[in-house]
N, C-alpha and C positions, 0 to 999 in steps of 0.2 A: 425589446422590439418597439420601431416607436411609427405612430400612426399620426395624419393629420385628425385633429378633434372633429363631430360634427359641426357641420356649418362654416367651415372654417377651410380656406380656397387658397393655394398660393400664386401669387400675382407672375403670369405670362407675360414673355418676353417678347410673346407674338403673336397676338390676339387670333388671329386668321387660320393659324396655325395650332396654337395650345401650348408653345414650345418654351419651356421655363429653364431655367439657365440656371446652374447651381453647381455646389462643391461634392466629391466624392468622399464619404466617410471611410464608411466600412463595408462590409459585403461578408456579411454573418451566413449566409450558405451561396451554393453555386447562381441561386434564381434569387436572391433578396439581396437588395442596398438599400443603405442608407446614404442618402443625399439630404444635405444644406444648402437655404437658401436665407438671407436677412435673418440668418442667429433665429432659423428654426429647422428641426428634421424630419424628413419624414422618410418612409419605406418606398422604394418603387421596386416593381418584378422588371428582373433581367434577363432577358429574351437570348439568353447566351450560354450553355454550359460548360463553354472553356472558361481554361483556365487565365488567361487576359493578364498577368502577372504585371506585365510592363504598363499596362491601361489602370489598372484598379489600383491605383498609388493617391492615397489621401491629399485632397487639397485640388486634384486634378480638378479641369474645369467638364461638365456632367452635362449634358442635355435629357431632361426627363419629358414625359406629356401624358394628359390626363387619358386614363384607358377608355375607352367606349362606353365600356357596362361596369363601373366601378361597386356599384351595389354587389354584384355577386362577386365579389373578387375580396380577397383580405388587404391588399392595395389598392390606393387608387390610381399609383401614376405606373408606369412603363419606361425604362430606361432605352433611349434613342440612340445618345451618339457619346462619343469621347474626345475633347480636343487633347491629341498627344503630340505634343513636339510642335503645335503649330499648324498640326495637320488631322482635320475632323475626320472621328474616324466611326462609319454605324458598325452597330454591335448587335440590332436585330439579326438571329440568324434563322429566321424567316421569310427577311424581308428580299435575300435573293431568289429563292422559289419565286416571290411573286413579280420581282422585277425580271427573270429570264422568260417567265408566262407572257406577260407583255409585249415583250421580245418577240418570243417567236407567235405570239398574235398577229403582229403587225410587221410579221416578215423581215424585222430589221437587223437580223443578225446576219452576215454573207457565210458563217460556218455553217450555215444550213439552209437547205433550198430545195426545190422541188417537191416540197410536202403541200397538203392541204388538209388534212387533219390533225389537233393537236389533243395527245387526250394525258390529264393527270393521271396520276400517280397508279396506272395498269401492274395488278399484278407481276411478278416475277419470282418463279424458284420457291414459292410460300413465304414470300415478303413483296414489296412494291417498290419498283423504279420513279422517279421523279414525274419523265416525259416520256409518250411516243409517239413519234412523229410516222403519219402514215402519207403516201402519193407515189407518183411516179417513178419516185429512184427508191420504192422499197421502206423498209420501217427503220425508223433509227431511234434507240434510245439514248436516252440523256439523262444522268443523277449528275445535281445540282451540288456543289459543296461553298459552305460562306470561310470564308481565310478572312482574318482581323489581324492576323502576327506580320507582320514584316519589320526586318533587319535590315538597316545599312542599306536601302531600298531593294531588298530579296525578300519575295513573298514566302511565308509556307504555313503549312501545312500536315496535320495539324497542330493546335497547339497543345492538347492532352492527347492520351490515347484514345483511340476509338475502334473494337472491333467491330464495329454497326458499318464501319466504314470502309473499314479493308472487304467486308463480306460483300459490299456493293459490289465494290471492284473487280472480284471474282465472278460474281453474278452476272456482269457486262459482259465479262470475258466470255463467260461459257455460254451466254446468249449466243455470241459470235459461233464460235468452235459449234456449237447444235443448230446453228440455220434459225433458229426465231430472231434474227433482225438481222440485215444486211449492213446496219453501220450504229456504232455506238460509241457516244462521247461520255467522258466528264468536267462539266465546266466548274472550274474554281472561279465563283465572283471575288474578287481583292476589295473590299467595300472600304478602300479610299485610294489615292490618287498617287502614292508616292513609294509604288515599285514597279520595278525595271525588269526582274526575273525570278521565277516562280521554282521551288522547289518541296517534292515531300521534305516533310520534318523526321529524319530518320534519329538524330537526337531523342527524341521524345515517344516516335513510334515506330520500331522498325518496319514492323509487322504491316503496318499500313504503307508506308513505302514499298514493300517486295510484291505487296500485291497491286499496288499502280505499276512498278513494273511489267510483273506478268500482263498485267492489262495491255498494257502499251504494247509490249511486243505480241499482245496475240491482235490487237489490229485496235482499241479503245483508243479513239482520241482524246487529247489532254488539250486544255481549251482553259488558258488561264486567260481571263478577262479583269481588267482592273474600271473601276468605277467611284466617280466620284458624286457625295450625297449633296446634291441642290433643292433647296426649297424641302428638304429631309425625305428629296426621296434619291434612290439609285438613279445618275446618270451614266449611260455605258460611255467609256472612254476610247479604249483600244485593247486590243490584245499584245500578250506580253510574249518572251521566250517561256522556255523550261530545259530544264538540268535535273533528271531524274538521278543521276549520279553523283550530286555535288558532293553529299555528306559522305560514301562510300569511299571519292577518291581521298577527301580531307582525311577518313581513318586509315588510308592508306600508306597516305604520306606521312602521319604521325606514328604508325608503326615501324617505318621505315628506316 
């Protein structure tokens, strides 16, 4: 495992910002890399626990930046972004919670309106939803999800398994079907710039796809939003389609 020595600082690409620019090594568990920068290494935590297969390819070019509180941490940097293909791509999957927060701060999303309270992460079911939105048109919840995979520009979703995540989606649902909220989304952030249409990853996770189904059809809106990072934070771009069917029809026709 390799650490910066003390006393010992690697030179920013961007003073203003913190933002150091380097090569991707390895990535010896889900939360730790190693990153190069001037024929030196050091560890940064990776704010991601997919699995990024296509991102995490040695030699890639790495955006890292110093953590806040680096004394209490066995790191001191934080891995930011990935240039892939051309195209910067953020890998915090944090940092859409705080960029949709923002959002519906300042009212700027047209998928949702008529609220005037916005309250984090309320209970739900003996776990907690992201958002809910309280006012006039009724309560509407919202779980947040970050998407980093896109193909041939098709967003999806996810890219390991995840049952934290299919269990949301039911949990939406049966909000709906029991009357505790009159409307409820999931928005997928795309945190970069370069797809066109959003789909679960039924490859990877059926289980997670059958239950955005169910969702969908008991009334959860699917809300893919694509965004690209300026100045290393989320700006919102536009919303995409979705094709909750894409991978179903494809094994369709391969059975065929």
């Amino acid at each position: 495992m390799y650490y910066i020595e003390s006393g010992q600082e690697l030179t920013t690409m961007n003073e203003e910002s913190g933002v150091i620019e380097c090569k991707f090594v390895s990535r010896p568990n889900r939360f730790l890399v190693i990153a190069e920068t001037n024929n030196r290494k050091t560890s940064a935590f990776c704010p991601n626990p997919g699995r990024m297969h296509e991102l995490m390819v040695p030699g890639k070019k790495m955006f890292i930046r110093k953590a806040r509180k680096p004394s209490k941490r066995k790191t001191s940097y934080d891995v930011i972004a990935v240039e892939h293909e051309g195209v910067l791509v953020s890998i915090d999957s944090n940092l859409p919670n705080r960029f949709l927060k923002e959002m519906l701060m300042g009212k700027e999303l047209p998928q949702f309106a008529s609220y005037n309270k916005v309250i984090s992460e309320p209970s739900l079911y003996g776990g907690r939803v992201d958002f809910k939105l309280e006012g006039s048109s009724g309560i509407t919840l919202i779980e947040v999800k970050s998407c980093t995979l896109v193909e041939h520009r098709h967003a999806l979703f996810p890219d390991a398994p995840t049952t934290r995540g299919a269990r949301h989606m039911i949990s939406l649902a049966k909000a709906l079907e029991e009357g505790l909220a009159d409307d409820a989304a999931v928005v997928f952030v795309i945190q970069r710039p370069d797809a066109d249409l959003f789909s679960p990853n039924d490859q990877t996770d059926p289980w997670f796809g059958d239950a955005l189904r169910h969702a969908e059809k008991t009334g959860v809106r699917v809300i893919p939003i694509v965004t690209k990072l300026v100045n290393w934070k989320l700006e919102y771009q536009h919303m995409i389609p979705y094709d909750l069917e894409y991978f179903i029809r494809l094994k369709n026709t391969q059975n065929s």
